[in-house]
N, CA, C and O atoms as CSV, one atom per row, in Angstrom:
chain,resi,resn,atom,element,x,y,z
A,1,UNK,N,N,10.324,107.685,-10.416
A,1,UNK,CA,C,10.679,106.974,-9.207
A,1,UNK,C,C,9.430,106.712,-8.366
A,1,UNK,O,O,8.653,107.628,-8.100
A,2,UNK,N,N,9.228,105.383,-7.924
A,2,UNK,CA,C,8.188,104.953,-6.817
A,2,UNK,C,C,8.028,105.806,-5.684
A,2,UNK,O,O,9.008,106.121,-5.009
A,3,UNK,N,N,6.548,106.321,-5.341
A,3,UNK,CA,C,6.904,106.987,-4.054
A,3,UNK,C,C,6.830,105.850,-2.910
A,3,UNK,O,O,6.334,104.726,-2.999
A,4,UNK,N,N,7.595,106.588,-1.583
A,4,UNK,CA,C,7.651,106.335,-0.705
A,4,UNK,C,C,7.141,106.643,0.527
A,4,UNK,O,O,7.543,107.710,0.990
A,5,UNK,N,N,6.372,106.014,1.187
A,5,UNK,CA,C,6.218,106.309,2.679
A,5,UNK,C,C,6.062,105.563,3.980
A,5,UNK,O,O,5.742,104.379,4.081
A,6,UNK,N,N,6.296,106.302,4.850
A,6,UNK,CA,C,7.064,105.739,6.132
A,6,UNK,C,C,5.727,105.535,6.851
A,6,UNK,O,O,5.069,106.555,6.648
A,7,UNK,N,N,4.968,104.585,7.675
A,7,UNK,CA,C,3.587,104.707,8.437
A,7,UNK,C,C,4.438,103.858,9.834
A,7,UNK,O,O,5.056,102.796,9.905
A,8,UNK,N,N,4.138,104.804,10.709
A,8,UNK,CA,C,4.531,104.881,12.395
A,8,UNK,C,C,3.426,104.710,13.166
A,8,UNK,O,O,2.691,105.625,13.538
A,9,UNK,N,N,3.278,103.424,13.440
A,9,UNK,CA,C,2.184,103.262,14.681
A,9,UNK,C,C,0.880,102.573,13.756
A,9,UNK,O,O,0.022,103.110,13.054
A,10,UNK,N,N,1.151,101.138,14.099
A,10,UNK,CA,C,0.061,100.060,13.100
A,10,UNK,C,C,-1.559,99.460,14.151
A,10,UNK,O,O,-2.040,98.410,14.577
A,11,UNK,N,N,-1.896,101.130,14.134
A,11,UNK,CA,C,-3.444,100.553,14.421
A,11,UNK,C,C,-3.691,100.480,13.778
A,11,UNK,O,O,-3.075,100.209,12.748
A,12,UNK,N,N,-5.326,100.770,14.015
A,12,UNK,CA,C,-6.521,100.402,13.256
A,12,UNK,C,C,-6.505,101.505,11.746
A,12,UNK,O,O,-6.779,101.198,10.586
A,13,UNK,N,N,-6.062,102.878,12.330
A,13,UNK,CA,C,-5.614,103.614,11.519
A,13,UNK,C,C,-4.317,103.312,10.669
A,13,UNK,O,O,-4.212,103.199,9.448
A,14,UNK,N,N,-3.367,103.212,11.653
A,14,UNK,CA,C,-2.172,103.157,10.659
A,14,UNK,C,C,-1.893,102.053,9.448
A,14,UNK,O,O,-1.340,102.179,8.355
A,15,UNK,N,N,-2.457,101.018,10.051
A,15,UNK,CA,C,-2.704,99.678,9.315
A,15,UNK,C,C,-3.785,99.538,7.624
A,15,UNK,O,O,-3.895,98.851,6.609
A,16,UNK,N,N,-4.234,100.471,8.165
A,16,UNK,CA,C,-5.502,100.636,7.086
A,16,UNK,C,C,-5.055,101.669,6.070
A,16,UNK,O,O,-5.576,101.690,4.955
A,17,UNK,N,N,-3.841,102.768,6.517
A,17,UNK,CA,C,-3.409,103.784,5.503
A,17,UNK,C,C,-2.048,103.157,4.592
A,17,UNK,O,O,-1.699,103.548,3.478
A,18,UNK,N,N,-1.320,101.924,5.535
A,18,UNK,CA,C,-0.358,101.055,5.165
A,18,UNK,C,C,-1.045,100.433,3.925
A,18,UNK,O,O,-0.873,100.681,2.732
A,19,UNK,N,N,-1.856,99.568,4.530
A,19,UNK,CA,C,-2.964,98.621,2.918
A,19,UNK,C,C,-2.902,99.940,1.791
A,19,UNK,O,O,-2.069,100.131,0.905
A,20,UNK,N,N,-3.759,100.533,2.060
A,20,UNK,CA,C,-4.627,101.278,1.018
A,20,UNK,C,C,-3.327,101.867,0.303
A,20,UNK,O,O,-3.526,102.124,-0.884
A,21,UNK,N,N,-1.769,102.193,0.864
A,21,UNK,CA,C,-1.223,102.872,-0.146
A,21,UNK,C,C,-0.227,101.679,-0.714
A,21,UNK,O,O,0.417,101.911,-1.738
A,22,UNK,N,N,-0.118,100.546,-0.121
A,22,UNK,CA,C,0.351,99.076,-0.654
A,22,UNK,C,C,-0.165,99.027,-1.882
A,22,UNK,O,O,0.409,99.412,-2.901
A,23,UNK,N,N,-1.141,98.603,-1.822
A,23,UNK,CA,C,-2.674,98.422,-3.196
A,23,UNK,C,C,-2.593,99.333,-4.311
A,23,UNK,O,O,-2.834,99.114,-5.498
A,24,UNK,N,N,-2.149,100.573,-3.639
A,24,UNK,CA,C,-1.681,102.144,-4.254
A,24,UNK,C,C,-0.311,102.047,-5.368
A,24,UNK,O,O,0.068,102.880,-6.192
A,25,UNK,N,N,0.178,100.853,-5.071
A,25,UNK,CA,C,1.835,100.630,-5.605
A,25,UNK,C,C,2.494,101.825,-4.717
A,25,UNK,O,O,2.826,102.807,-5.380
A,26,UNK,N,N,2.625,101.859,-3.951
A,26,UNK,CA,C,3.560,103.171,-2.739
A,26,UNK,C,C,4.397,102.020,-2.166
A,26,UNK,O,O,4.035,100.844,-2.144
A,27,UNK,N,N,5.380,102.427,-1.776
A,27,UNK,CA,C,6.315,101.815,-1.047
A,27,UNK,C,C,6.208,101.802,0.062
A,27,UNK,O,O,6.286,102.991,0.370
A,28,UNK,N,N,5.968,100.802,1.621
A,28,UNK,CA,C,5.586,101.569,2.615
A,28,UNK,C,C,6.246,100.723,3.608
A,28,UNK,O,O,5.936,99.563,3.876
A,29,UNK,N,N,7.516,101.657,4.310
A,29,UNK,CA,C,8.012,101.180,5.215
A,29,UNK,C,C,7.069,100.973,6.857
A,29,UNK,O,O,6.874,102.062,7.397
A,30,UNK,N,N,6.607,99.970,7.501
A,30,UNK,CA,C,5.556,99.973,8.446
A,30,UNK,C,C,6.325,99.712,9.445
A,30,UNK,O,O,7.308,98.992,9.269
A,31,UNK,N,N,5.986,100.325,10.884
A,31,UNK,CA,C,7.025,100.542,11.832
A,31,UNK,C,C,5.791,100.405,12.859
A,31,UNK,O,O,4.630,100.813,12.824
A,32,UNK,N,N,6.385,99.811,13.597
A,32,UNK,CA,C,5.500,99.828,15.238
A,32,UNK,C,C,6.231,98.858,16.331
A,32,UNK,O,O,6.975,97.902,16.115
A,33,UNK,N,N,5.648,99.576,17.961
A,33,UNK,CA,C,6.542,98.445,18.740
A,33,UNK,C,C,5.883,97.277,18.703
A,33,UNK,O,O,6.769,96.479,18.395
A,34,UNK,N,N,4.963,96.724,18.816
A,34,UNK,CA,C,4.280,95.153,18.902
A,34,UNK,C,C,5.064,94.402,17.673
A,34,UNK,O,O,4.917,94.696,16.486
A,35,UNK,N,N,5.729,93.607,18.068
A,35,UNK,CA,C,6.134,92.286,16.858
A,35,UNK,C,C,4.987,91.704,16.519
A,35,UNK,O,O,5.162,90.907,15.597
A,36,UNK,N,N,3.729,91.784,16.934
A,36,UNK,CA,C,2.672,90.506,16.476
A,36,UNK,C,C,2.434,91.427,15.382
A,36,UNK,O,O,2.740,91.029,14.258
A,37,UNK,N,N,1.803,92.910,15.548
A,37,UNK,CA,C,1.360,94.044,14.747
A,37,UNK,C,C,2.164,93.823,13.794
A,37,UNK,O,O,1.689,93.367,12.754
A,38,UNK,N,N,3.780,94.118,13.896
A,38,UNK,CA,C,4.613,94.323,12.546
A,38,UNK,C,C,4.621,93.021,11.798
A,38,UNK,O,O,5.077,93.049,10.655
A,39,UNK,N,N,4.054,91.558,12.419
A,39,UNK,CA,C,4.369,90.654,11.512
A,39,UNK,C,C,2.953,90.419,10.535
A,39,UNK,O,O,2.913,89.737,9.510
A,40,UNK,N,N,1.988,91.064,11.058
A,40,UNK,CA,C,0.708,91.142,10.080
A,40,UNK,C,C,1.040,92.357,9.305
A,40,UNK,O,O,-0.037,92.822,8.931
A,41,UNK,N,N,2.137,93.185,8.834
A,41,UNK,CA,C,2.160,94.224,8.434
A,41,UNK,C,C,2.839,93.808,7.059
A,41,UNK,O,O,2.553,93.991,5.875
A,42,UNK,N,N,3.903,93.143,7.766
A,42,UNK,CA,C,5.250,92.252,7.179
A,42,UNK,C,C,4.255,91.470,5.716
A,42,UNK,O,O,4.518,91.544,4.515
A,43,UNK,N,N,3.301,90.885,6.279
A,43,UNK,CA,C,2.214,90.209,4.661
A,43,UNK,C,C,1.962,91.302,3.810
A,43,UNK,O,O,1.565,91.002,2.684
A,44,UNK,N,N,2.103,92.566,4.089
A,44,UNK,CA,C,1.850,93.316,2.360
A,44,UNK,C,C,2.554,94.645,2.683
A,44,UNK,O,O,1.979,95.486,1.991
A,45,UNK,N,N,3.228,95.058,3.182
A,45,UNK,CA,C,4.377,96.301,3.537
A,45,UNK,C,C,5.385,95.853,2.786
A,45,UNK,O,O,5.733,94.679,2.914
A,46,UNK,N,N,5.966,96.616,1.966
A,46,UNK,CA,C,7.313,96.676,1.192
A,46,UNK,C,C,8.485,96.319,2.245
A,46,UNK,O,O,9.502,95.691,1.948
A,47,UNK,N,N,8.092,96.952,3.848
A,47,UNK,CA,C,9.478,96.643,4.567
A,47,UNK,C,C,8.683,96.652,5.910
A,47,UNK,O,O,8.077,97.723,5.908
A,48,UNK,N,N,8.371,95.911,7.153
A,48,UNK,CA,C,8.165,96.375,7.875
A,48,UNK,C,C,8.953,95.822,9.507
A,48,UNK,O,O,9.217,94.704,9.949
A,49,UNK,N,N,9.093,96.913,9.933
A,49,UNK,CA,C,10.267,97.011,11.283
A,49,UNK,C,C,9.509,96.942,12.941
A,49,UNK,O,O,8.582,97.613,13.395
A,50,UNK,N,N,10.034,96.244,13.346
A,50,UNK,CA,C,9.339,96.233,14.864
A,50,UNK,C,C,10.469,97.564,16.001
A,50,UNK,O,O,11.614,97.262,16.338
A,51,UNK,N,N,9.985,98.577,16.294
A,51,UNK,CA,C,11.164,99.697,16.798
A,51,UNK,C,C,10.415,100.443,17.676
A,51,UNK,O,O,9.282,100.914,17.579
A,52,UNK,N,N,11.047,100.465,18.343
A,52,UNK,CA,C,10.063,101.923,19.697
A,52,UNK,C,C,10.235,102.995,19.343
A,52,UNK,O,O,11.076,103.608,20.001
A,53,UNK,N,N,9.674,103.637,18.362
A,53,UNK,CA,C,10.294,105.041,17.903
A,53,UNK,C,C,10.547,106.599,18.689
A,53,UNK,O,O,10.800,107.703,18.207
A,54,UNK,N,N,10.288,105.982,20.604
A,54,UNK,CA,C,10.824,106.426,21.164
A,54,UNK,C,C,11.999,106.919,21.518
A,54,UNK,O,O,12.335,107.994,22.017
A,55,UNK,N,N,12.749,105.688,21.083
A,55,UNK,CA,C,14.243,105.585,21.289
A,55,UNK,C,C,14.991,106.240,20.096
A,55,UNK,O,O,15.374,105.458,19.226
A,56,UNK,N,N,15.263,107.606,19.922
A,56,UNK,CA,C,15.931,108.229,18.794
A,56,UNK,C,C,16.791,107.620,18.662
A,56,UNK,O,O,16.807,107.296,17.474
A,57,UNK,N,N,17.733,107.145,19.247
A,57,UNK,CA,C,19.134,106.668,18.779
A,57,UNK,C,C,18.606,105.313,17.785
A,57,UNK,O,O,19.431,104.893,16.973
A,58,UNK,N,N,17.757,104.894,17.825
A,58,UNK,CA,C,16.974,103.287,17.187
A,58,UNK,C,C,16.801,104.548,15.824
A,58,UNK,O,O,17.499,104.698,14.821
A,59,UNK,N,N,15.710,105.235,16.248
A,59,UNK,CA,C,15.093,105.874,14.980
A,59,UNK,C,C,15.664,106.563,13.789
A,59,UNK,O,O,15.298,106.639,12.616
A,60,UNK,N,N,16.959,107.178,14.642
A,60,UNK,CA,C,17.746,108.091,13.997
A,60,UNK,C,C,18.502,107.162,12.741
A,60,UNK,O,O,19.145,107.573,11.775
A,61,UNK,N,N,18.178,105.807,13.131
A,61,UNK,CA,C,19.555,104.736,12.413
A,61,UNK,C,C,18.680,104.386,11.113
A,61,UNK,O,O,19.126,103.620,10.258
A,62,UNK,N,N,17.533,104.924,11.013
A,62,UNK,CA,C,16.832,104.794,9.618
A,62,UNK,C,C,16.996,105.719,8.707
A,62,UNK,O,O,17.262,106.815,9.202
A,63,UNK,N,N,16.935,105.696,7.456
A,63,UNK,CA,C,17.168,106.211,6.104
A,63,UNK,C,C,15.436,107.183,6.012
A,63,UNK,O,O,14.680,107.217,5.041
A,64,UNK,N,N,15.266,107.790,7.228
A,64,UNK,CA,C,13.854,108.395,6.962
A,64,UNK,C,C,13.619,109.753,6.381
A,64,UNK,O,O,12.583,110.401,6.530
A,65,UNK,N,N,14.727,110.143,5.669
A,65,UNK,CA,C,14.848,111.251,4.862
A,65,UNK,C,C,14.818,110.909,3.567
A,65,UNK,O,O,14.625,111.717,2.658
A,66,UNK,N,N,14.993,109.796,3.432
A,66,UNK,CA,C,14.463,109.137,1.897
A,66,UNK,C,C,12.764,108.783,1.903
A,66,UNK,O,O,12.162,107.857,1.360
A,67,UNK,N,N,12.500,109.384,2.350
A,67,UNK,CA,C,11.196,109.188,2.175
A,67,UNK,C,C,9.979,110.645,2.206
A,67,UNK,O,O,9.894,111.569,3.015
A,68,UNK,N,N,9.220,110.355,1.055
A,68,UNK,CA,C,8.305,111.587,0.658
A,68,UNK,C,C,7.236,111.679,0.978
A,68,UNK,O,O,6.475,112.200,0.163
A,69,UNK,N,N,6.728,111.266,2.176
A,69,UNK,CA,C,5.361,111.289,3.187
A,69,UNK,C,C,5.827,110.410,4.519
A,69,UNK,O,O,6.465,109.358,4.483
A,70,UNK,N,N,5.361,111.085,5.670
A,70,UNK,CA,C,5.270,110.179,6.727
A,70,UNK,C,C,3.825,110.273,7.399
A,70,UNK,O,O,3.275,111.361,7.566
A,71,UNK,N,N,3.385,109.347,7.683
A,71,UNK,CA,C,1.957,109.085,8.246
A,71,UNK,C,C,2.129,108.722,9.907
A,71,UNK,O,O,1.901,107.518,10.028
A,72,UNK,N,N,2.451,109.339,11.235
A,72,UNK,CA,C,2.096,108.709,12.067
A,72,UNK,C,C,0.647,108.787,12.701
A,72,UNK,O,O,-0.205,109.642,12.943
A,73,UNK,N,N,0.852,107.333,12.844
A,73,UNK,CA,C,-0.541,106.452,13.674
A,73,UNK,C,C,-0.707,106.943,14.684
A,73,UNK,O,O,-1.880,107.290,14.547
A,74,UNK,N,N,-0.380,107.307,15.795
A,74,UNK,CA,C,-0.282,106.900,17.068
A,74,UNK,C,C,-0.898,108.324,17.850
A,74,UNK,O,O,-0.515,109.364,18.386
A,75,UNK,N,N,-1.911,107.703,17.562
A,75,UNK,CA,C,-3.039,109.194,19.261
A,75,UNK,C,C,-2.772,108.325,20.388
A,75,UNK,O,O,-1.641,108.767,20.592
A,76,UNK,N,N,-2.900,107.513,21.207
A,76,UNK,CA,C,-2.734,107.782,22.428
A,76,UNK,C,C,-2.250,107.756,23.137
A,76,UNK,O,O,-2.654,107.801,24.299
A,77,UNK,N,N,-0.577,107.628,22.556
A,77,UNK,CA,C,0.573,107.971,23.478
A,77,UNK,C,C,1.548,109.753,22.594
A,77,UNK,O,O,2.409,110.046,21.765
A,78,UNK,N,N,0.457,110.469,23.685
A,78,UNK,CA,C,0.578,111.520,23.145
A,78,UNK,C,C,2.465,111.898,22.972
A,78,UNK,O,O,3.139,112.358,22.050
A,79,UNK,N,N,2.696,111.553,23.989
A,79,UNK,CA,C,4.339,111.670,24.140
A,79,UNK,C,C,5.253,111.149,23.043
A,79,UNK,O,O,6.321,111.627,22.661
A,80,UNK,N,N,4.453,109.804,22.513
A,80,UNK,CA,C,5.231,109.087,21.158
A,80,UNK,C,C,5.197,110.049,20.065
A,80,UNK,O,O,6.106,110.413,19.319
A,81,UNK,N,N,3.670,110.475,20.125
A,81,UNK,CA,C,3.386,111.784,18.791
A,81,UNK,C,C,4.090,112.278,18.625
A,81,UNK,O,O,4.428,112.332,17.443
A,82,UNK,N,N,4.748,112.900,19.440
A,82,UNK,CA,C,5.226,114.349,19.556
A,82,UNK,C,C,6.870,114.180,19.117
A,82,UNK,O,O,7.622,114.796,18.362
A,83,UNK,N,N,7.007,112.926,20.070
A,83,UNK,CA,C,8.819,112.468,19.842
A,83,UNK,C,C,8.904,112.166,18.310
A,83,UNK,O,O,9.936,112.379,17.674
A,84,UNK,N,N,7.651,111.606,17.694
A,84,UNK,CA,C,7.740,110.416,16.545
A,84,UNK,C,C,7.957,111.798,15.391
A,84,UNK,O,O,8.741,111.865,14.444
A,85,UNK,N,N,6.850,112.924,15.928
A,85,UNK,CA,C,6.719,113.763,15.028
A,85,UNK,C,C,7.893,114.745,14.797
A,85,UNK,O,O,8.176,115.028,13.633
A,86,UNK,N,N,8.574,115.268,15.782
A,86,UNK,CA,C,10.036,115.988,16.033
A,86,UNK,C,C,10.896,115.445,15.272
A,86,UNK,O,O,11.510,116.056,14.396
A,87,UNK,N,N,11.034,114.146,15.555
A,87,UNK,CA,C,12.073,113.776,14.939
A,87,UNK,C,C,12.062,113.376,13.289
A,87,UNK,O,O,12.929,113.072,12.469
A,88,UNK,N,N,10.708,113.533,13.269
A,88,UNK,CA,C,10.650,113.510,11.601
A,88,UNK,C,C,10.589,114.203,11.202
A,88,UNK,O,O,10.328,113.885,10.041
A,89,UNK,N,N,10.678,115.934,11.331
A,89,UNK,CA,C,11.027,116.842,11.071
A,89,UNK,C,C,12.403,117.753,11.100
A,89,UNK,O,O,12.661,118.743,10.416
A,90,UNK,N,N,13.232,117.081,12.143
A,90,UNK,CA,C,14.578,117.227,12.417
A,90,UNK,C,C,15.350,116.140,11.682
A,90,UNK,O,O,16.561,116.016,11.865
A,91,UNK,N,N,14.597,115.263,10.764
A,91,UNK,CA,C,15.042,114.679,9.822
A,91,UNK,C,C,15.283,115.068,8.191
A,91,UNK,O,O,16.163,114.648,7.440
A,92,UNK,N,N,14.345,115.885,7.953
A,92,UNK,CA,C,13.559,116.513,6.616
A,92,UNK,C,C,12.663,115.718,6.219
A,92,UNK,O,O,12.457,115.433,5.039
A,93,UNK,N,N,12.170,115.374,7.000
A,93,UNK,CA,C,11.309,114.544,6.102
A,93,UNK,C,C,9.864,115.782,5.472
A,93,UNK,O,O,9.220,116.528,6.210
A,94,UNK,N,N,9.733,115.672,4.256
A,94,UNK,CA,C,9.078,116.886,3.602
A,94,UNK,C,C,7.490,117.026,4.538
A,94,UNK,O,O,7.160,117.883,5.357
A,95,UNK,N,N,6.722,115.812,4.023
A,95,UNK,CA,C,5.263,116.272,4.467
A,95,UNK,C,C,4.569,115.225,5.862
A,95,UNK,O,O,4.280,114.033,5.963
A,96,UNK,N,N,4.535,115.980,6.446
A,96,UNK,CA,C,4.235,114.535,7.754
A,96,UNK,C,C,2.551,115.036,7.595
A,96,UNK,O,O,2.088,116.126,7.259
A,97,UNK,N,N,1.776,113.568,8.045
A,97,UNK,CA,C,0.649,113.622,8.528
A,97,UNK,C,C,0.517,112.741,9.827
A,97,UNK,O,O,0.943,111.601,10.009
A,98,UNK,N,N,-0.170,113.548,10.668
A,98,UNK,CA,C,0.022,112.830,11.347
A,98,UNK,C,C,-1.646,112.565,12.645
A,98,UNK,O,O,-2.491,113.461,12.668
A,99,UNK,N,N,-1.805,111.449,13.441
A,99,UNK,CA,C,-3.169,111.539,13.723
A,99,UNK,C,C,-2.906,112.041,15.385
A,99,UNK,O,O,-1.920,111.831,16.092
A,100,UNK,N,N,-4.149,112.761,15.697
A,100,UNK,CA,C,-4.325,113.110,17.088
A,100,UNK,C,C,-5.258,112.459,17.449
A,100,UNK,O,O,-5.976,111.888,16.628
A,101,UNK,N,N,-5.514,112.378,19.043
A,101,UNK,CA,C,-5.847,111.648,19.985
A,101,UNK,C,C,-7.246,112.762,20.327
A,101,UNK,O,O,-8.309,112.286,20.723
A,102,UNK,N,N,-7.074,114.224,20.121
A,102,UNK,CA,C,-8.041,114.744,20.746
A,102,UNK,C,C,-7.440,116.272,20.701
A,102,UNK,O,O,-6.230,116.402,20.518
A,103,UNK,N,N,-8.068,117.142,20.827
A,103,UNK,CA,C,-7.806,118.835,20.210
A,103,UNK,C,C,-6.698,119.295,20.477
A,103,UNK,O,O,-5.846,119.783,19.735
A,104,UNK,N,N,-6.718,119.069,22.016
A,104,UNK,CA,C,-5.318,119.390,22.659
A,104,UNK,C,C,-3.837,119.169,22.037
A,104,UNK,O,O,-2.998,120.059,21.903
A,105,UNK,N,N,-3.657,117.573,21.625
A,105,UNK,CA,C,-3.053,116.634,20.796
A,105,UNK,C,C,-3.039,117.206,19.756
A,105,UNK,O,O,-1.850,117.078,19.461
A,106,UNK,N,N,-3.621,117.925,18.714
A,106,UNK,CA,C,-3.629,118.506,17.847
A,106,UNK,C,C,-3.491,119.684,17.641
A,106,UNK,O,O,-3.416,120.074,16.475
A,107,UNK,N,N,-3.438,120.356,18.440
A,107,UNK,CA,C,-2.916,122.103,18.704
A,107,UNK,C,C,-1.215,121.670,18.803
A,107,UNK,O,O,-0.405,122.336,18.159
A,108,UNK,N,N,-0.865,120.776,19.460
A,108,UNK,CA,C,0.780,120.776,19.487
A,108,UNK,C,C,0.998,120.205,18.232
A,108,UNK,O,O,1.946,120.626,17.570
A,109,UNK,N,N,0.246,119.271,17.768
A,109,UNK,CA,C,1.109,118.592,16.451
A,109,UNK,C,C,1.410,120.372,15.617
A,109,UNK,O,O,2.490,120.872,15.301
A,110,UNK,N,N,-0.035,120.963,15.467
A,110,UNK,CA,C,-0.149,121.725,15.147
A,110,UNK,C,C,1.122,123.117,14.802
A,110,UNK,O,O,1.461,123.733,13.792
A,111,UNK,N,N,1.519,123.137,16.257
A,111,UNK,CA,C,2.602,123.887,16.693
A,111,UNK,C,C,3.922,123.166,16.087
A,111,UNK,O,O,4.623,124.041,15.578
A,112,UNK,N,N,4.402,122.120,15.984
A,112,UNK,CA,C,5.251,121.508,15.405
A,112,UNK,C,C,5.821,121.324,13.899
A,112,UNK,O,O,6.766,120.853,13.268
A,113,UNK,N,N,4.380,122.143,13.736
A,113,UNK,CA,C,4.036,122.325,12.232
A,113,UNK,C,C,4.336,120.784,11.093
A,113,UNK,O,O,4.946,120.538,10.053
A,114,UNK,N,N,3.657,120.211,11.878
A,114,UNK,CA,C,3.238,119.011,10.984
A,114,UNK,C,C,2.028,119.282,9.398
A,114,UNK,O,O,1.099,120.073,9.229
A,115,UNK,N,N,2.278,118.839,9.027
A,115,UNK,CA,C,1.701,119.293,7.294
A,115,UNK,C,C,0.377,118.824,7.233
A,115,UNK,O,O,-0.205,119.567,6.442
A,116,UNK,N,N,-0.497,117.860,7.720
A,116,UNK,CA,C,-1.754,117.735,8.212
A,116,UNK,C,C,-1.893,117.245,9.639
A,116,UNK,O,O,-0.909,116.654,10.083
A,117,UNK,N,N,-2.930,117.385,10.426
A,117,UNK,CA,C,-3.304,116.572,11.234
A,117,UNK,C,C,-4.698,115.947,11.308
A,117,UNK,O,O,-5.627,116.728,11.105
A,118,UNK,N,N,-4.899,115.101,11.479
A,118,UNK,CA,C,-5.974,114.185,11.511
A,118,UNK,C,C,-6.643,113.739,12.381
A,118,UNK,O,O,-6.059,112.759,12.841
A,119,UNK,N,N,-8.301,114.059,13.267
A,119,UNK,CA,C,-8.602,113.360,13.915
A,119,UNK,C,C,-9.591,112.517,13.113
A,119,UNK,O,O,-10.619,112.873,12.535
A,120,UNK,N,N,-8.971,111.194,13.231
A,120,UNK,CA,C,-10.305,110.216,12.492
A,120,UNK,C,C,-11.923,110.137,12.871
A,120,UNK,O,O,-12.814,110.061,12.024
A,121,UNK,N,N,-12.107,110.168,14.163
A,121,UNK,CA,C,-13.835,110.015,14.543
A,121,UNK,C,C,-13.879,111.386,13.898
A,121,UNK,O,O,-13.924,111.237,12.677
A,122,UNK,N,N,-13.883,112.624,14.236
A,122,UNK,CA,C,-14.307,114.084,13.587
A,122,UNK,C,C,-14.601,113.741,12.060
A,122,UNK,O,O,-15.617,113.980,11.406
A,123,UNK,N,N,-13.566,113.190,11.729
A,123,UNK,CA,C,-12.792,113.142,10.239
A,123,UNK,C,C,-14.489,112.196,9.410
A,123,UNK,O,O,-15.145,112.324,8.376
A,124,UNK,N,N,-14.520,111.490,10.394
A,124,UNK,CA,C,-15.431,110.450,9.830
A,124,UNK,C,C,-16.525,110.393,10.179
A,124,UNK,O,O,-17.182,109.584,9.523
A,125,UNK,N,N,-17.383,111.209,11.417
A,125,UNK,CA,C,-18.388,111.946,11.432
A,125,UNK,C,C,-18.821,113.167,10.622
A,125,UNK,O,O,-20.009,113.444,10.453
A,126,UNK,N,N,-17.839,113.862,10.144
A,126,UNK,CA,C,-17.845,114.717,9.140
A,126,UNK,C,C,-18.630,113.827,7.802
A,126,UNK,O,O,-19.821,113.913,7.504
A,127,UNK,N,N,-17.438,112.849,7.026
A,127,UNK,CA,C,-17.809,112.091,5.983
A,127,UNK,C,C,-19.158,111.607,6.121
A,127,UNK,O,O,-19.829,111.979,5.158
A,128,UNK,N,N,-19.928,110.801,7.093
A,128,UNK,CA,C,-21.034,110.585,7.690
A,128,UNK,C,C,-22.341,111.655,7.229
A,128,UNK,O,O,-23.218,111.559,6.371
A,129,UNK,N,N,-22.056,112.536,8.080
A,129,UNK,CA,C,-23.239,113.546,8.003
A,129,UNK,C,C,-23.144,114.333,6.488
A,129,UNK,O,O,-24.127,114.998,6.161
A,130,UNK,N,N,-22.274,114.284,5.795
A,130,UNK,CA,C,-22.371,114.952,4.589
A,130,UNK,C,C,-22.829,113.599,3.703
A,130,UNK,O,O,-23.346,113.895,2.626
A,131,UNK,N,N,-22.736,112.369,3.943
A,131,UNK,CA,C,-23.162,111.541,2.808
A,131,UNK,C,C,-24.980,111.385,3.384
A,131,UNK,O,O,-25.876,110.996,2.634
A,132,UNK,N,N,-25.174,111.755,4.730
A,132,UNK,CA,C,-26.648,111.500,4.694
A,132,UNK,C,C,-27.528,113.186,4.524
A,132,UNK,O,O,-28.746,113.354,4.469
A,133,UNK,N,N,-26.662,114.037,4.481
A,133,UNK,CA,C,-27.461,115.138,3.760
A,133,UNK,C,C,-27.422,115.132,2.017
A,133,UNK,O,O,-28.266,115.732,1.351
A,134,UNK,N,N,-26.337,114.379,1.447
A,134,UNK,CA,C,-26.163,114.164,0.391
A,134,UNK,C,C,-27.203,113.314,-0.073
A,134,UNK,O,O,-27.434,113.674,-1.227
A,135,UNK,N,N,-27.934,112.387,0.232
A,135,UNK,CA,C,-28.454,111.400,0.156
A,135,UNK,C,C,-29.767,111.463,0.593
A,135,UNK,O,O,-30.564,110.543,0.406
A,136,UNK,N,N,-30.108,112.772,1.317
A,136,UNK,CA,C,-31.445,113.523,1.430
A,136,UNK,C,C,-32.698,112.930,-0.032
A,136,UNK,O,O,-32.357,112.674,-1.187
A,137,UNK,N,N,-33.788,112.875,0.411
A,137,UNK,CA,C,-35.230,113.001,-0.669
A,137,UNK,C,C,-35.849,113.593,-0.617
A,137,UNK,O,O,-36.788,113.577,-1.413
């Protein structure tokens, strides 16, 4: 069976983990509130939904327990994180990853026990400084 996953919140991040697991053959339901965002999503997303995933009663009306990864996007509405992330755990959804905004942001995902958390600049200053010590003469 094809895997599946759910990506919440189509930045720069979320948009870019949407592609890469498209390309991947993954199934990837793409969710965000901007309609302009979800209709550039809509060109290579298996399904993608324009929804405030604020609004549980909206969120709750999705099939998001059929799905075997969730990726949320969204650092800087720390409040969305947290709602987006709860409720995808009070869903079953098995492995969430999800991105923070900044340490703080990530001590609660943390607490929520989300299955990774991610800060991208760290994430990618990390990658950075190990490819130019790697790359040492």
């Amino acid at each position: 069976m094809k895997k599946q996953c759910l990506v919440i919140g189509l930045g720069t991040y979320g948009m870019n983990v949407a592609k890469k697991l498209e390309d991947s053959n993954i199934d990837v339901l793409a969710i965000d509130k901007n309609m302009k965002i979800v209709e550039k999503a809509a060109k290579f997303a298996t399904k993608a939904i324009c929804l405030d995933v604020t609004s549980l009663d909206a969120f709750e009306s999705l099939p998001i327990k059929d799905f075997d990864v969730a990726v949320v996007g969204i650092g800087e509405d720390i409040s969305a994180s947290i709602i987006t992330c709860l409720a995808l755990k009070e869903a079953g959804v098995k492995y969430i990853i999800a991105k923070a905004g900044d340490q703080i942001h990530k001590r609660i995902l943390s607490k929520l026990e989300v299955n990774e958390v991610v800060l991208p600049e760290e994430y990618l200053g990390k990658l950075t400084a190990k490819s130019i010590i790697e790359n040492e003469e």
